[in-house]
C-alpha positions in Angstrom: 76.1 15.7 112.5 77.7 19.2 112.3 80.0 20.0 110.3 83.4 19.9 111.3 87.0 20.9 109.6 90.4 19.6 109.5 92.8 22.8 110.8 95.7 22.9 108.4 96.8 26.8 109.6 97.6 25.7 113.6 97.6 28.9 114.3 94.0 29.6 114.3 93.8 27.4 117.0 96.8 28.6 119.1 94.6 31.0 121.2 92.0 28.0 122.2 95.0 26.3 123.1 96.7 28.8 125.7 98.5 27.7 129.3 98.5 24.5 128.3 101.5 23.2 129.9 101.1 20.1 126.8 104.0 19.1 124.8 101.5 16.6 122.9 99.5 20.2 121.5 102.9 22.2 120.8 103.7 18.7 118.6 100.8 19.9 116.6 100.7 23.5 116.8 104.2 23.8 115.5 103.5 21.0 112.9 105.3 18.0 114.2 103.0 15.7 114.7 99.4 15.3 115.1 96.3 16.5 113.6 93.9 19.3 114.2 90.3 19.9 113.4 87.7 22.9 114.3 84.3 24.1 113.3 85.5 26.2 111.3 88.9 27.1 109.1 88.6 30.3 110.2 87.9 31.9 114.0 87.2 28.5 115.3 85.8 28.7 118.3 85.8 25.0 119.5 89.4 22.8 118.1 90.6 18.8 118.8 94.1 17.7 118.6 94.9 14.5 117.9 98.6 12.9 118.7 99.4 9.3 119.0 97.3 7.9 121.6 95.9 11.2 122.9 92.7 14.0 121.8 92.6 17.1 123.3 89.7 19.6 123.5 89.5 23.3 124.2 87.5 26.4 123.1 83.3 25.4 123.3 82.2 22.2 124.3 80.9 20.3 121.0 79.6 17.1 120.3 80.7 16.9 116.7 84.5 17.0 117.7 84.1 14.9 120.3 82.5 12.0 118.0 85.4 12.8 115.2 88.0 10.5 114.2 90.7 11.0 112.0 90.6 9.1 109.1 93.7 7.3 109.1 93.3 5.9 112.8 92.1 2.3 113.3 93.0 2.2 117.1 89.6 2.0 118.6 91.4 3.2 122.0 92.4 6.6 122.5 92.7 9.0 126.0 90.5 12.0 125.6 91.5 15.0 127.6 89.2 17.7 128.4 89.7 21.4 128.2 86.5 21.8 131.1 84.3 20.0 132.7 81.7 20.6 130.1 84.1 18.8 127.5 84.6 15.6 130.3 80.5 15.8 130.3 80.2 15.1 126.5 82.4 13.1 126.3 80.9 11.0 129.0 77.6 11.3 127.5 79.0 10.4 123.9 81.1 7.3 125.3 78.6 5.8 128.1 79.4 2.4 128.8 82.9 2.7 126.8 85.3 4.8 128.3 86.5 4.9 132.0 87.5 8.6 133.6 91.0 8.4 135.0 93.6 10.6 136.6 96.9 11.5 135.1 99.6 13.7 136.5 101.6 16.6 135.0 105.5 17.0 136.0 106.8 20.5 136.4 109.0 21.8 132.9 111.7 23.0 134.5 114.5 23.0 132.2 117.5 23.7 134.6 116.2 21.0 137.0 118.5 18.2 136.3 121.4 17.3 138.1 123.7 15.5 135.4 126.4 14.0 137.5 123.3 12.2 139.3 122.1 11.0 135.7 125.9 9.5 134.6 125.7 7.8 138.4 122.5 5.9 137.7 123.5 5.3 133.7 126.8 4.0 135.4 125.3 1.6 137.9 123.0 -0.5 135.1 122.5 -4.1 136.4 125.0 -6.3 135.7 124.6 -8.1 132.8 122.1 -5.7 131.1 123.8 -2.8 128.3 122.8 0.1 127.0 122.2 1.0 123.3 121.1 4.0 121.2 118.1 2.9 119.0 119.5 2.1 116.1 117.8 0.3 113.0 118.0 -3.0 114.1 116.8 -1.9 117.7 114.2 0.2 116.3 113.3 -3.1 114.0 113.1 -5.0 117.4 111.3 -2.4 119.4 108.2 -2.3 116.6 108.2 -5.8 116.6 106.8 -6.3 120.0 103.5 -4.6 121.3 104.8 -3.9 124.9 107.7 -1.8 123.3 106.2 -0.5 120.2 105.1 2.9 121.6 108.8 3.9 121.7 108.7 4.9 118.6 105.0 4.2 117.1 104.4 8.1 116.1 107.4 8.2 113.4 106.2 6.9 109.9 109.5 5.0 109.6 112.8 4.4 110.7 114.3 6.9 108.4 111.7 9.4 110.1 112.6 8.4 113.4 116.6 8.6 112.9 115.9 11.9 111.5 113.9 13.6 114.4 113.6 10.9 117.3 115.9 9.8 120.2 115.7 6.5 122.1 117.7 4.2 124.8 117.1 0.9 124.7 118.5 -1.5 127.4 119.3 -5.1 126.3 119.7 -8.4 128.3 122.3 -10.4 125.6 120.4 -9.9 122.3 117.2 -9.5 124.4 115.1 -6.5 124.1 114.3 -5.8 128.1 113.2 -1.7 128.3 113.5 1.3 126.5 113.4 5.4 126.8 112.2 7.2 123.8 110.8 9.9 122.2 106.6 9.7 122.2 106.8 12.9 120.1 108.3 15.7 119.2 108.4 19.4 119.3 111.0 22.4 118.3 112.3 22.7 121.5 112.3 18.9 123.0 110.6 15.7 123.3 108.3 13.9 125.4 109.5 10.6 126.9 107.8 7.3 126.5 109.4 4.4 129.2 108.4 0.8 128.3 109.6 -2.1 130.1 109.1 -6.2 129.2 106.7 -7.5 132.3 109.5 -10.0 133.0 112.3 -7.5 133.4 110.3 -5.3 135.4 111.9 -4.0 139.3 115.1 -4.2 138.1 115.8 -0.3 137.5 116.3 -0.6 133.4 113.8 2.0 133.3 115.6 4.3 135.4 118.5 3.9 133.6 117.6 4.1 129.8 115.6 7.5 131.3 118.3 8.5 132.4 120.6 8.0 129.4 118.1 9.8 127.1 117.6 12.7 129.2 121.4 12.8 129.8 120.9 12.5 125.2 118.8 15.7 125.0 120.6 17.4 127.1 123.8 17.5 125.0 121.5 18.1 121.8 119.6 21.5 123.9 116.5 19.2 123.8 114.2 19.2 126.8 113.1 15.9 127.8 109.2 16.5 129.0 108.1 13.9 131.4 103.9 13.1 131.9 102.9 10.9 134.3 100.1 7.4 134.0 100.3 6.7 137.2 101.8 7.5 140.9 104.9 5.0 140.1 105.3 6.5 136.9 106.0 10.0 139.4 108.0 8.5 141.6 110.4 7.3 138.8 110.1 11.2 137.3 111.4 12.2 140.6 114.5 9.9 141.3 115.5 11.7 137.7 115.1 15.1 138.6 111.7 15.8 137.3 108.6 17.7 140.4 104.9 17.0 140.5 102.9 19.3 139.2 99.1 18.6 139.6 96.8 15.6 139.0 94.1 16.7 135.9 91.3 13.8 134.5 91.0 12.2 131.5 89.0 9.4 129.7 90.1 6.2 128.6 88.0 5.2 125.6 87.7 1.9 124.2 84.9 2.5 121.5 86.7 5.3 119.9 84.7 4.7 116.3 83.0 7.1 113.6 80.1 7.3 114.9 76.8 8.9 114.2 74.3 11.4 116.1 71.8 9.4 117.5 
């Protein structure tokens, strides 16, 4: 296998990176979250980024990034996002018969976008009997504690990390843990939002509403509150906040996502 690097100095890869529209890459560009890697430290001309559940690819195509995994990731599932076509075509070839190609879709950043007497209105109509909490330690203990919620706050090493630089709404039936709005990561000038929702609880607009309240959240702190889209419901919800499509753009799902070796 070629050799590859891990990028410590971001800024060699900056370049590689531009007009992405990606809060996921400024995370690791401006060394928030995420790790970076290159074929070489210096002038690289082909970089991966690595954040949560998501690897990006710019610069020229090569195989050796494209079969790299960071050390410290035992997730075998990860969505690989191409920088060109030639990228998606390695990584198809790499990942035959374990990874699906998908479509995602990018909401417009439009900072001044959001009307916040529109935001209070939906925060104030929550469904009766449901409340509204900031994630707090013993929310955040709940919300690791169970797989459908955990990616609302699965990127922070701890909860000390996460009261320190994340931001989360969590909406509660009683005691019960029902949906949540949080921060998926983080970068200087914002966040992006993660929305999670217990499959019993679903159609009942929690998710809406604890949106809502965190975007309402970042607003007050001068945080914008980037929005990226799974799937068409996932815009439609964007929308009713505020938020505009942008463009649909492909990814891979990959289930396989091991060290593997050239064959």
């Amino acid at each position: 296998m070629e050799k590859i690097v891990e990028i410590m100095d971001k800024s060699v890869i900056a370049e590689l990176f531009a007009g992405w529209e990606e809060i996921l890459i400024w995370s690791c560009l401006q060394d928030c979250m995420g790790r970076a890697y290159g074929d070489t430290r210096e002038n690289p001309r082909s970089a991966q980024i690595v954040v949560g559940d998501f690897c990006f690819f710019a610069g020229q195509p090569e195989e050796a990034l494209v079969r790299n995994k960071p050390d410290d990731r035992e997730s075998e599932f990860i969505i690989m996002v191409p920088g060109s076509v030639e990228w998606g075509d390695l990584i198809e070839k790499v990942y035959q018969g374990c990874s699906k190609k998908r479509k995602r879709y990018a909401i417009r950043k439009e900072p001044d976008v959001f009307d916040k007497e529109r935001l209070r209105d939906i925060v104030k109509h929550c469904p009766e009997g449901f409340s509204l909490h900031k994630i707090d330690k013993e929310t955040y203990r709940q919300v690791m504690e169970n797989s459908w919620s955990a990616d609302l706050c699965s990127q922070f090493k701890d909860y000390e990390d996460y009261r320190k630089r994340g931001l989360g709404v969590a909406a509660f039936d009683k005691k019960i843990l029902a949906a949540g709005a949080s921060s998926y990561t983080v970068y200087k000038e914002g966040i992006e939002i993660e929305v999670d929702t217990r499959e019993d609880y679903r159609r009942k607009k929690l998710a809406l509403c604890c949106a809502a309240q965190l975007i309402l959240d970042c607003l007050e702190r001068g945080l914008y509150p980037s929005w990226d889209a799974q799937n068409p419901a996932s815009v439609a919800l964007s929308e009713k906040l505020g938020y505009h499509f942008d463009k649909e753009y492909t990814v891979y799902e990959v289930y396989k996502y091991t060290r593997m070796k050239k064959n």
